[in-house]
LUMLUMDREN-2810 file (N, C-alpha, C; in Angstrom, 1 decimal):
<atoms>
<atom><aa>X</aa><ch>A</ch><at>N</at><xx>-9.3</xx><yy>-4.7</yy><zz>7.1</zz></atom>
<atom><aa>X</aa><ch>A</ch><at>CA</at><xx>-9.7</xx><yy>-3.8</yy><zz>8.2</zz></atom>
<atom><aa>X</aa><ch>A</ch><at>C</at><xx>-11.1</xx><yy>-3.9</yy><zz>8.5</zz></atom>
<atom><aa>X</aa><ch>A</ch><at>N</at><xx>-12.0</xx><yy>-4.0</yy><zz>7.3</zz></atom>
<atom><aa>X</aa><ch>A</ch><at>CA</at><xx>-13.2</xx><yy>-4.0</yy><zz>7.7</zz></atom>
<atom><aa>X</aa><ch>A</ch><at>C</at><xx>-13.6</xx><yy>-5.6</yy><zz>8.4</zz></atom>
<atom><aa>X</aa><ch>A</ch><at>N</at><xx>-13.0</xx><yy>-6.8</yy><zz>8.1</zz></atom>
<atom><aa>X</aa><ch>A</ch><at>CA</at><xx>-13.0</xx><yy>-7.7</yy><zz>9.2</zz></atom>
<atom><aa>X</aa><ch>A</ch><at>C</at><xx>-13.0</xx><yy>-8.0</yy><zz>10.3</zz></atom>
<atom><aa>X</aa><ch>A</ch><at>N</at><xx>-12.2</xx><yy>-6.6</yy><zz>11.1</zz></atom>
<atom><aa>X</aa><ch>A</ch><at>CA</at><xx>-11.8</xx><yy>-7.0</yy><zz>12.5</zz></atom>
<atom><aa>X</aa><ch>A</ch><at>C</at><xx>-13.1</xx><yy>-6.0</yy><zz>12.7</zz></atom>
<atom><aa>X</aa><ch>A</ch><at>N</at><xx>-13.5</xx><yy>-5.5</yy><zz>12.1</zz></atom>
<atom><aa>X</aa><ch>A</ch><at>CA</at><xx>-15.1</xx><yy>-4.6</yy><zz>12.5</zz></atom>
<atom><aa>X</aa><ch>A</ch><at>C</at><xx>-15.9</xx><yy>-5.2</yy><zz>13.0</zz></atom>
<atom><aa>X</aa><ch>A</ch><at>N</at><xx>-16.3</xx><yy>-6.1</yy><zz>11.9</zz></atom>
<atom><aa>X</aa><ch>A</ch><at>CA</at><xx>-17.2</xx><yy>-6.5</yy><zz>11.9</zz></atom>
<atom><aa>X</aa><ch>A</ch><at>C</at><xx>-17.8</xx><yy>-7.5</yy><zz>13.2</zz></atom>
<atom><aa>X</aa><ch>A</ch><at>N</at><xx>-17.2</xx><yy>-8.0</yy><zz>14.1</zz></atom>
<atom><aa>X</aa><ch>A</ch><at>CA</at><xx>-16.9</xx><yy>-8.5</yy><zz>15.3</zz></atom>
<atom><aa>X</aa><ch>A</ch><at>C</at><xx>-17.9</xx><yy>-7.8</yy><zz>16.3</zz></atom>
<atom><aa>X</aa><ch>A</ch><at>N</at><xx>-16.5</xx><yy>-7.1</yy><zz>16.5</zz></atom>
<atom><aa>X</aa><ch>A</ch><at>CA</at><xx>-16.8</xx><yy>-5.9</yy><zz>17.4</zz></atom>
<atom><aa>X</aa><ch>A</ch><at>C</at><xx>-15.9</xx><yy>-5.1</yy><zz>17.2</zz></atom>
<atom><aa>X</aa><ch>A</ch><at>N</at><xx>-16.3</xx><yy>-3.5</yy><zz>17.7</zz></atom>
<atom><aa>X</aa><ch>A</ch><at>CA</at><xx>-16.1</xx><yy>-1.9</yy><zz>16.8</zz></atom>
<atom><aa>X</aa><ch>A</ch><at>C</at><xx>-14.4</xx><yy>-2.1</yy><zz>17.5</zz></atom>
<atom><aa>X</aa><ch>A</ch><at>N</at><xx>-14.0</xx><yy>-2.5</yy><zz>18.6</zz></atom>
<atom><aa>X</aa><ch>A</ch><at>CA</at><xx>-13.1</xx><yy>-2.2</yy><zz>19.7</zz></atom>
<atom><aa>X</aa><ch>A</ch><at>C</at><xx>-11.7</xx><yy>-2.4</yy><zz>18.7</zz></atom>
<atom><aa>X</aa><ch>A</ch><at>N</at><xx>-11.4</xx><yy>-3.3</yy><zz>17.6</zz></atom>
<atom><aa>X</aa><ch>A</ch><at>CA</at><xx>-10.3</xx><yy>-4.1</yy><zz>17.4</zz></atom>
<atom><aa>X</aa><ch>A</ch><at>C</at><xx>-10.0</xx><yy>-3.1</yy><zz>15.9</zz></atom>
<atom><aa>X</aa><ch>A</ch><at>N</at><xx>-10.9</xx><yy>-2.5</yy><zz>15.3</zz></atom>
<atom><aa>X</aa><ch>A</ch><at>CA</at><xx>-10.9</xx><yy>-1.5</yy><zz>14.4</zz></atom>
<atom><aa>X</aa><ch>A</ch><at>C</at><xx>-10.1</xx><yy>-0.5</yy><zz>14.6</zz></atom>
<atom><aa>X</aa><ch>A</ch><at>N</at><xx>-9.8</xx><yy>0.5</yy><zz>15.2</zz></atom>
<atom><aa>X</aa><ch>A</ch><at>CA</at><xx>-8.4</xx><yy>1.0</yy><zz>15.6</zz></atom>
<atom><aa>X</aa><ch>A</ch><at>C</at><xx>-7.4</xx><yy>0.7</yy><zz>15.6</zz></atom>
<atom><aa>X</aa><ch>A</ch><at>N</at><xx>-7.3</xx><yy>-0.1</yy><zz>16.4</zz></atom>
<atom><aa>X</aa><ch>A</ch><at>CA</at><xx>-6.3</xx><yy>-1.1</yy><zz>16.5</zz></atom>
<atom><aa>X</aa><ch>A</ch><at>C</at><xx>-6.0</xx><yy>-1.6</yy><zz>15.1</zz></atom>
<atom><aa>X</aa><ch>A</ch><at>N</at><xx>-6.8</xx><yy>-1.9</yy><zz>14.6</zz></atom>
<atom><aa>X</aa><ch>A</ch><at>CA</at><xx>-6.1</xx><yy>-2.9</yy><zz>13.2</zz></atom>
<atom><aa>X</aa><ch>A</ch><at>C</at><xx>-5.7</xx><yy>-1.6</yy><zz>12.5</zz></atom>
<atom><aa>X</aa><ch>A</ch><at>N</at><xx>-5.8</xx><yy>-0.6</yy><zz>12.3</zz></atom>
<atom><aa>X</aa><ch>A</ch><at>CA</at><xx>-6.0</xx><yy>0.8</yy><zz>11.7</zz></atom>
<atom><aa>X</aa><ch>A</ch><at>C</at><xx>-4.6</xx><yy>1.3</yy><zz>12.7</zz></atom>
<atom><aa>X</aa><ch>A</ch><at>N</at><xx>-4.3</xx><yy>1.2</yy><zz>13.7</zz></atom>
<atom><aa>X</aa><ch>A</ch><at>CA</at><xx>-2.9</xx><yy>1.6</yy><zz>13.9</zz></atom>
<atom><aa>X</aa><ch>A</ch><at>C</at><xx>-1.7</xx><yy>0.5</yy><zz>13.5</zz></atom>
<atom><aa>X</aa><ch>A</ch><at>N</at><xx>-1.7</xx><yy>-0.4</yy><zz>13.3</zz></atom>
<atom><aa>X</aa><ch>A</ch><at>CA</at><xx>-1.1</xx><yy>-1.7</yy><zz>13.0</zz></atom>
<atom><aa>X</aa><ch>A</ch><at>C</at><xx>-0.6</xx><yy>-1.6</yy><zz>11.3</zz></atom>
<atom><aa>X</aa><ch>A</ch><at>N</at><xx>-1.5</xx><yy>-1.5</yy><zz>10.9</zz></atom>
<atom><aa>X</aa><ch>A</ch><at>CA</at><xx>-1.8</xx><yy>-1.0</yy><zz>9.3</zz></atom>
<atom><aa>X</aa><ch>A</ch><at>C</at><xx>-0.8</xx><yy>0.2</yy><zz>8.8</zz></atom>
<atom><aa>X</aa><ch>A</ch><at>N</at><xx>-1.2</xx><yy>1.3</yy><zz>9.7</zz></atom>
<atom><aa>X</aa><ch>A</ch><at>CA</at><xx>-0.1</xx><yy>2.4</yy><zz>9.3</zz></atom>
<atom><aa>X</aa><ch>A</ch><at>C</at><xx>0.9</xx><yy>2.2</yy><zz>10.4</zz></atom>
<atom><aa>X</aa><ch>A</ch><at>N</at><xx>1.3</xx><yy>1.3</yy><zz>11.2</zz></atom>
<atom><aa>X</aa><ch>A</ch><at>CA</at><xx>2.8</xx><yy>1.2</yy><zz>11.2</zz></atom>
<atom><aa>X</aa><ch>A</ch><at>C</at><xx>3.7</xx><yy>0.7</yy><zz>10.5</zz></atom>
<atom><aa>X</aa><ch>A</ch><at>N</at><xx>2.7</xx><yy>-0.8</yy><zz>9.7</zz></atom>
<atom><aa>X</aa><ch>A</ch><at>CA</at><xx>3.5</xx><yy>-1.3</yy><zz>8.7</zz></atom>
<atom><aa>X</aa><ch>A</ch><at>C</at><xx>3.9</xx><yy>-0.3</yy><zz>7.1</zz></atom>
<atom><aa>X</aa><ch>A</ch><at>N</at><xx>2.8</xx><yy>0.5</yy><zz>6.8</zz></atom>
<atom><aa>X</aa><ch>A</ch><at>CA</at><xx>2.3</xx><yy>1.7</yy><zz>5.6</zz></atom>
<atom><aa>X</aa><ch>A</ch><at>C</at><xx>4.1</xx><yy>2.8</yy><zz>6.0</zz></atom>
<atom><aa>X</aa><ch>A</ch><at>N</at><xx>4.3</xx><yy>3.4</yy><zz>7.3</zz></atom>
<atom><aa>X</aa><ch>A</ch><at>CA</at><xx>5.1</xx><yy>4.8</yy><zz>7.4</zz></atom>
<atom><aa>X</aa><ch>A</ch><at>C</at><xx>6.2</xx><yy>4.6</yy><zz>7.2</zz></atom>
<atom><aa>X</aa><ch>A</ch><at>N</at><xx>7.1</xx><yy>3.2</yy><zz>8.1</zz></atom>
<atom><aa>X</aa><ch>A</ch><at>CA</at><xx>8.5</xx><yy>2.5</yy><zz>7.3</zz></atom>
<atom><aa>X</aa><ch>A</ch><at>C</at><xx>8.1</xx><yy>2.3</yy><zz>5.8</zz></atom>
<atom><aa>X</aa><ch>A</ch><at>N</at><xx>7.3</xx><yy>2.0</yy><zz>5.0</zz></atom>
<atom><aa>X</aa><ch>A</ch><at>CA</at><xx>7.4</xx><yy>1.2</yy><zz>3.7</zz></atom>
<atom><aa>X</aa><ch>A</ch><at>C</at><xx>7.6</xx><yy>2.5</yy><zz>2.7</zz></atom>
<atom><aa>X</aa><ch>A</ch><at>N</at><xx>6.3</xx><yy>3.7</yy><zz>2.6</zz></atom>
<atom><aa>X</aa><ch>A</ch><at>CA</at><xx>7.0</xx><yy>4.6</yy><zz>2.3</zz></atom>
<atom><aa>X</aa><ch>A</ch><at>C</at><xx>8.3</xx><yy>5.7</yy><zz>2.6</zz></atom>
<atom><aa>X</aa><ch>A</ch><at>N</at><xx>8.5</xx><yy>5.6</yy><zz>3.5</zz></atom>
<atom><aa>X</aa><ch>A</ch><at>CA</at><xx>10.0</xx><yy>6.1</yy><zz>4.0</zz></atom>
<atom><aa>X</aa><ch>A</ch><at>C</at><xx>10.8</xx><yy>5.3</yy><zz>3.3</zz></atom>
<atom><aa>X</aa><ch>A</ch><at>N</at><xx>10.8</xx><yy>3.8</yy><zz>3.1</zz></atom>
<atom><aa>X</aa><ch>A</ch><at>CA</at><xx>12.2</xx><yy>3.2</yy><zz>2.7</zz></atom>
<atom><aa>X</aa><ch>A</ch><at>C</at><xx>11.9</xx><yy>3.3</yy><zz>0.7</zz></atom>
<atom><aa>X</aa><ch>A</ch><at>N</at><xx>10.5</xx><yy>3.2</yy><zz>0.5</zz></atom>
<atom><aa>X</aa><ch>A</ch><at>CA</at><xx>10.1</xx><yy>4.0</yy><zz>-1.2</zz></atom>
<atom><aa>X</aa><ch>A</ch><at>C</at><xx>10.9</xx><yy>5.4</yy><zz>-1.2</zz></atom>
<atom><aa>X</aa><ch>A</ch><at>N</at><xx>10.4</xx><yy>6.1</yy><zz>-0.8</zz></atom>
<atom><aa>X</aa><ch>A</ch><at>CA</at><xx>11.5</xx><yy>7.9</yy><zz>-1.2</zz></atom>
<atom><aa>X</aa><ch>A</ch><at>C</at><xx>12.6</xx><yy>7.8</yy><zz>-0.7</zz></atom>
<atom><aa>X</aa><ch>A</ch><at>N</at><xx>13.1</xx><yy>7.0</yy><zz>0.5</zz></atom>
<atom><aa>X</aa><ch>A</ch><at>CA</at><xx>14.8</xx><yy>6.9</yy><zz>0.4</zz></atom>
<atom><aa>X</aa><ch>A</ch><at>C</at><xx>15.5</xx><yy>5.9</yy><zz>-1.1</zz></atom>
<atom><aa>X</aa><ch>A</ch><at>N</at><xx>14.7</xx><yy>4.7</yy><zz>-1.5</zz></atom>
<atom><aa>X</aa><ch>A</ch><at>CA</at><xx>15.3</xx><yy>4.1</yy><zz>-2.6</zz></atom>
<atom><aa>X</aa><ch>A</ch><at>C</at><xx>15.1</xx><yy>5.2</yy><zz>-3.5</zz></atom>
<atom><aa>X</aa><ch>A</ch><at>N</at><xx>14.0</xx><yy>6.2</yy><zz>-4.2</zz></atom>
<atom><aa>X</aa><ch>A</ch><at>CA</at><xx>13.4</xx><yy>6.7</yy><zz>-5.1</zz></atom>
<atom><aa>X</aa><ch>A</ch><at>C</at><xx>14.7</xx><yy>8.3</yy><zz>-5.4</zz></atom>
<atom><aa>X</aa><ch>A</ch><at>N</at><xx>14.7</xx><yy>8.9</yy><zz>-3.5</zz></atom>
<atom><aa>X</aa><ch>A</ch><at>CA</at><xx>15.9</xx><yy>9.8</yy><zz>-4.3</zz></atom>
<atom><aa>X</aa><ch>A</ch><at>C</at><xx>17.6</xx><yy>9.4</yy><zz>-4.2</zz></atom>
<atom><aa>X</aa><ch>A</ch><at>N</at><xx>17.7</xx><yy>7.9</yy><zz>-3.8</zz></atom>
<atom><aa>X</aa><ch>A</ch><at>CA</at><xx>19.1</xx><yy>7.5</yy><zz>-3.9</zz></atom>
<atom><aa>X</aa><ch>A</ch><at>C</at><xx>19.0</xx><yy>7.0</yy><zz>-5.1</zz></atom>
<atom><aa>X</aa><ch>A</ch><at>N</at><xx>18.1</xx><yy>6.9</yy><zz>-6.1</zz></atom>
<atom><aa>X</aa><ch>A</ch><at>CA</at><xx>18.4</xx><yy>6.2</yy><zz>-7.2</zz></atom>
<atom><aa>X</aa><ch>A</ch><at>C</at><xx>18.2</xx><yy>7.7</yy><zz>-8.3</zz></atom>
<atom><aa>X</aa><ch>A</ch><at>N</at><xx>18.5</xx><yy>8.7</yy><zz>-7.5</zz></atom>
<atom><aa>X</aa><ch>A</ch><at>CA</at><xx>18.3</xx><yy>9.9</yy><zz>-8.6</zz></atom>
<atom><aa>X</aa><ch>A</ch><at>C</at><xx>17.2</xx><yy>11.3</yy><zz>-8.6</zz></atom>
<atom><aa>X</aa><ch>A</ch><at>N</at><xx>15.9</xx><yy>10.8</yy><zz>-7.8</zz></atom>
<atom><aa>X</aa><ch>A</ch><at>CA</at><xx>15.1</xx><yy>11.5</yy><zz>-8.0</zz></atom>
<atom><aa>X</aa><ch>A</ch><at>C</at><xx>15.1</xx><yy>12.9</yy><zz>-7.2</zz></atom>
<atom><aa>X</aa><ch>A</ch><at>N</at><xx>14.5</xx><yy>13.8</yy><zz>-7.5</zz></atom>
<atom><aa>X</aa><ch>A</ch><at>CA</at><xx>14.5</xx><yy>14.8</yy><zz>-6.3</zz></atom>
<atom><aa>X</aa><ch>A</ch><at>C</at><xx>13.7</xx><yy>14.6</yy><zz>-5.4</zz></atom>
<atom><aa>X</aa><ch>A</ch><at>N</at><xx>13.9</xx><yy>14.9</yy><zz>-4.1</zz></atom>
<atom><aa>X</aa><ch>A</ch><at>CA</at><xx>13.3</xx><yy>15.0</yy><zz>-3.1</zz></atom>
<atom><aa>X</aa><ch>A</ch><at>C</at><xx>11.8</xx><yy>15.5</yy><zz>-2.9</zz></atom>
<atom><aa>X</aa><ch>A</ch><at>N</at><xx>11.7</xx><yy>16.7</yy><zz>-3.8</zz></atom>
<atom><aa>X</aa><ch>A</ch><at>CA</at><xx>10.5</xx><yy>17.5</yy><zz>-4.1</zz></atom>
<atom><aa>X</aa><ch>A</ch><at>C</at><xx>9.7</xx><yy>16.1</yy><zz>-5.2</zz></atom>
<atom><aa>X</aa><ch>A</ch><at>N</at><xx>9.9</xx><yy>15.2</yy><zz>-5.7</zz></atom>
<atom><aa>X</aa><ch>A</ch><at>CA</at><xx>9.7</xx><yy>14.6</yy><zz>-7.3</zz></atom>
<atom><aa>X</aa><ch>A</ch><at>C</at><xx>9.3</xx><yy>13.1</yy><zz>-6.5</zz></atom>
<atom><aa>X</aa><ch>A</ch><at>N</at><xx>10.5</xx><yy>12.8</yy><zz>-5.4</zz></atom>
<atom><aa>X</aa><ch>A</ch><at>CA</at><xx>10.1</xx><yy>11.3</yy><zz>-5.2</zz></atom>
<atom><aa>X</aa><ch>A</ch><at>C</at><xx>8.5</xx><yy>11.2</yy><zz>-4.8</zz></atom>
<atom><aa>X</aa><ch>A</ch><at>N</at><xx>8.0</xx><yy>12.0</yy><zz>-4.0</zz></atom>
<atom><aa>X</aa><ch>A</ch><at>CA</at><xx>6.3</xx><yy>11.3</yy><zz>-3.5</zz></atom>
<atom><aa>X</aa><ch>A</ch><at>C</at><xx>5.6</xx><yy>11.6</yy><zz>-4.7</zz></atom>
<atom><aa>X</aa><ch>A</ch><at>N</at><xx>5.6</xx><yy>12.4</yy><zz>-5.8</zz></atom>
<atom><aa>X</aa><ch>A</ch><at>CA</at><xx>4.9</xx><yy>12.4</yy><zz>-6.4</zz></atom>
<atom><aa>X</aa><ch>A</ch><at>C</at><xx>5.3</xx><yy>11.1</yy><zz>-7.5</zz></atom>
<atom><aa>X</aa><ch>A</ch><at>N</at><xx>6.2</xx><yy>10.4</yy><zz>-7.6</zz></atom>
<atom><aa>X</aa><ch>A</ch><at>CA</at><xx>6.3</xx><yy>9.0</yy><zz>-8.3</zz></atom>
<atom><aa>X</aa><ch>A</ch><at>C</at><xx>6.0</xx><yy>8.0</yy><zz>-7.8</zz></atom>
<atom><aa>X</aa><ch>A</ch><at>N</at><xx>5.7</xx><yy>8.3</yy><zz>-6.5</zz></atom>
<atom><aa>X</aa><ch>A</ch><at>CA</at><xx>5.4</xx><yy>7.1</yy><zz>-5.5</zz></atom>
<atom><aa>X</aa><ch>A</ch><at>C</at><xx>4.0</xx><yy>7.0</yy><zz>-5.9</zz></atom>
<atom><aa>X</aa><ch>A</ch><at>N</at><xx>3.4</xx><yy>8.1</yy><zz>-6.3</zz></atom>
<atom><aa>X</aa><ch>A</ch><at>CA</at><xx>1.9</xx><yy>8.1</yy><zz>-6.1</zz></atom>
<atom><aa>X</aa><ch>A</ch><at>C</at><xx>1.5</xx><yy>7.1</yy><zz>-7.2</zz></atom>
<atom><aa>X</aa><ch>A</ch><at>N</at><xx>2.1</xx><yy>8.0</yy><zz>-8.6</zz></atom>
<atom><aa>X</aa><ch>A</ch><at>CA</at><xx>1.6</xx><yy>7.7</yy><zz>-9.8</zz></atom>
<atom><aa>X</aa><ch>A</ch><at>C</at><xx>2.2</xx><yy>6.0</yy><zz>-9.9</zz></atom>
<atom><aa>X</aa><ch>A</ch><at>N</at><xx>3.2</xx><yy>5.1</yy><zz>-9.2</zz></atom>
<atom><aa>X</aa><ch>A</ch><at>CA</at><xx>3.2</xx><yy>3.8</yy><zz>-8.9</zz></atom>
<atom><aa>X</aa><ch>A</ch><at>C</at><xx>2.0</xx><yy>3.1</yy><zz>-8.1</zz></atom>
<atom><aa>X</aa><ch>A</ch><at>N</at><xx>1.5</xx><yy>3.6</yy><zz>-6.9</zz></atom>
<atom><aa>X</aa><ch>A</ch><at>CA</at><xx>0.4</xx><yy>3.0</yy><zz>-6.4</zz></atom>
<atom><aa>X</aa><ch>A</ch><at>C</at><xx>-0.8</xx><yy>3.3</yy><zz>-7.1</zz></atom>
<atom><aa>X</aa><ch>A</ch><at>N</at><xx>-0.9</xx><yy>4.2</yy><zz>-8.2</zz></atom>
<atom><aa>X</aa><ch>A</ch><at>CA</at><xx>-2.0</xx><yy>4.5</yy><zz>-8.5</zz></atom>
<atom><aa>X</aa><ch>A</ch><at>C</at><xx>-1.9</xx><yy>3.4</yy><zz>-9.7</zz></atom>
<atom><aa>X</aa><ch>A</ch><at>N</at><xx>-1.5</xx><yy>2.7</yy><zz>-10.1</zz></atom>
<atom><aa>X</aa><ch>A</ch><at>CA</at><xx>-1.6</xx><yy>1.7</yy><zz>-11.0</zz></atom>
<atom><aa>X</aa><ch>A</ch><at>C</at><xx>-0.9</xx><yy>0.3</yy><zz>-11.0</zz></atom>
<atom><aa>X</aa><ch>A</ch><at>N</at><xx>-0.9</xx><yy>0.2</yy><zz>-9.6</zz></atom>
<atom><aa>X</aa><ch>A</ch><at>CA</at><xx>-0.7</xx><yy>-1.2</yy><zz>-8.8</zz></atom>
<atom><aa>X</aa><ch>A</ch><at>C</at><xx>-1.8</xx><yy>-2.2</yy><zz>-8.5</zz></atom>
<atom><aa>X</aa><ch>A</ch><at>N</at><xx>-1.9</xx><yy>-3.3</yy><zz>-9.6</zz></atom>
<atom><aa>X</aa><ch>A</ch><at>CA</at><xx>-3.1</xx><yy>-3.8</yy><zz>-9.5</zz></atom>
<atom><aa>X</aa><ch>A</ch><at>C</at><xx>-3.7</xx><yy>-4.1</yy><zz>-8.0</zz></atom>
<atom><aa>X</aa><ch>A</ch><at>N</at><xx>-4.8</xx><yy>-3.8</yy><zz>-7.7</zz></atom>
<atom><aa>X</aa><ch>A</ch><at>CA</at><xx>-4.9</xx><yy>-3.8</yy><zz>-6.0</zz></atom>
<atom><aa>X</aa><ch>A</ch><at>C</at><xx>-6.1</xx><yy>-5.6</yy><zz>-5.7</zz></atom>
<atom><aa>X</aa><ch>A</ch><at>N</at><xx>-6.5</xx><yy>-5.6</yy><zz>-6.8</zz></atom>
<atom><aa>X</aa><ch>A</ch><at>CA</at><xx>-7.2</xx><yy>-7.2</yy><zz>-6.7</zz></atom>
<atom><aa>X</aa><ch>A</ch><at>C</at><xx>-6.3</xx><yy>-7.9</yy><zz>-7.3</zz></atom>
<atom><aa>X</aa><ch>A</ch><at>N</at><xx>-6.6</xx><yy>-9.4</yy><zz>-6.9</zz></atom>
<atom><aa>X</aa><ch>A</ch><at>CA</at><xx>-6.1</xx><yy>-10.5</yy><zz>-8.3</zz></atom>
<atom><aa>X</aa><ch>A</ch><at>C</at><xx>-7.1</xx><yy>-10.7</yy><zz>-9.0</zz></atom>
<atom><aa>X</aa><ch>A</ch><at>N</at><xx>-6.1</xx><yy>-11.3</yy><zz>-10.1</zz></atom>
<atom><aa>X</aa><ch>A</ch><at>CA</at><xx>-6.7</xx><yy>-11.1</yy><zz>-11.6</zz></atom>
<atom><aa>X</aa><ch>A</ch><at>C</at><xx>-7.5</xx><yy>-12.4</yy><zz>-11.1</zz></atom>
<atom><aa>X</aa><ch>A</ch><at>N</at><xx>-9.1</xx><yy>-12.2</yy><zz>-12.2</zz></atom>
<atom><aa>X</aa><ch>A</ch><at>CA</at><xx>-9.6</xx><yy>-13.5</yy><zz>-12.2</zz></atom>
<atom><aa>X</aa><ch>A</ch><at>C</at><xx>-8.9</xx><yy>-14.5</yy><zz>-13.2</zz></atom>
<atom><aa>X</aa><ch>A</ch><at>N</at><xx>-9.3</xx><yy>-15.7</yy><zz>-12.3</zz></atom>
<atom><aa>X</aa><ch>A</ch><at>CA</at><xx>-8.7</xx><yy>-17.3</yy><zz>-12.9</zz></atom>
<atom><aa>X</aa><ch>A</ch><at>C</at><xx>-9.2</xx><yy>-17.4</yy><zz>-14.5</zz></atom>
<atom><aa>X</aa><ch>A</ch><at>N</at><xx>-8.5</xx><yy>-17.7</yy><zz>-15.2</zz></atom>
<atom><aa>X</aa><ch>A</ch><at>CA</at><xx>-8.9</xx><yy>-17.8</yy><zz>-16.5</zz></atom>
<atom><aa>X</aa><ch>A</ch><at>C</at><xx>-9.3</xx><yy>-19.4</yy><zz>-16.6</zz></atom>
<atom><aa>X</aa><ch>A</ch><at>N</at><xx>-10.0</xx><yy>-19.8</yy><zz>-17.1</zz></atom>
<atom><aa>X</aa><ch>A</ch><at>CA</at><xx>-10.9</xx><yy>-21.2</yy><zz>-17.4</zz></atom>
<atom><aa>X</aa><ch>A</ch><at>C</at><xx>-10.1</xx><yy>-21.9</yy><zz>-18.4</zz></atom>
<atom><aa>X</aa><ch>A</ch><at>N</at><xx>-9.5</xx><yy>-23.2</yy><zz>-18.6</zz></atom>
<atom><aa>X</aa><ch>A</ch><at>CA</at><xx>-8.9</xx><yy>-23.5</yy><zz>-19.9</zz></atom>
<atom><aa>X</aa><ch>A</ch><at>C</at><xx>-10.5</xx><yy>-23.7</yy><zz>-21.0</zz></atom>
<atom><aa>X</aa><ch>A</ch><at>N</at><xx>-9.9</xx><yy>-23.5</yy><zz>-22.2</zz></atom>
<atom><aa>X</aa><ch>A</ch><at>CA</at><xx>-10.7</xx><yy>-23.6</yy><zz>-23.1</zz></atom>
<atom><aa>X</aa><ch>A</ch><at>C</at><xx>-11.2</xx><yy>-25.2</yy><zz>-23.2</zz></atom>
<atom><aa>X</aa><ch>A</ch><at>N</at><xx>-12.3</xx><yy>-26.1</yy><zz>-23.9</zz></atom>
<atom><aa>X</aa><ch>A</ch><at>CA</at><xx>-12.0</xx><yy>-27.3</yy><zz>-23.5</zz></atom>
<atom><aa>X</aa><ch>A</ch><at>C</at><xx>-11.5</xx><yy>-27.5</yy><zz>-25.4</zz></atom>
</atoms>
């Protein structure tokens, strides 16, 4: 998001509404799997959290072979 900024300001919104249209289906269809597989309704977002909260958000650095 901060790429399309950097440009020009105009496309920043835009990429920012694009963003959470793909974001509002993905958690909706997370708390529909989360309370059809058992959870309460009150319970699913709060498991949704504690999963993104320890979703690696970078990739791992490349490990070097040893020689």
């Amino acid at each position: 998001m901060g790429g399309a900024s950097v440009v020009d300001v105009r496309p920043g919104p835009v990429t920012w509404l694009v963003a959470a249209a793909h974001e509002v289906p993905q958690k909706l269809g997370d708390f529909g799997i989360l309370v059809h597989s058992g959870r309460s309704p009150r319970r699913a977002p709060a498991c949704n959290l504690v999963s993104a909260l320890f979703f690696p958000h970078r990739p791992p650095t490349p490990r070097t072979p040893h020689a």
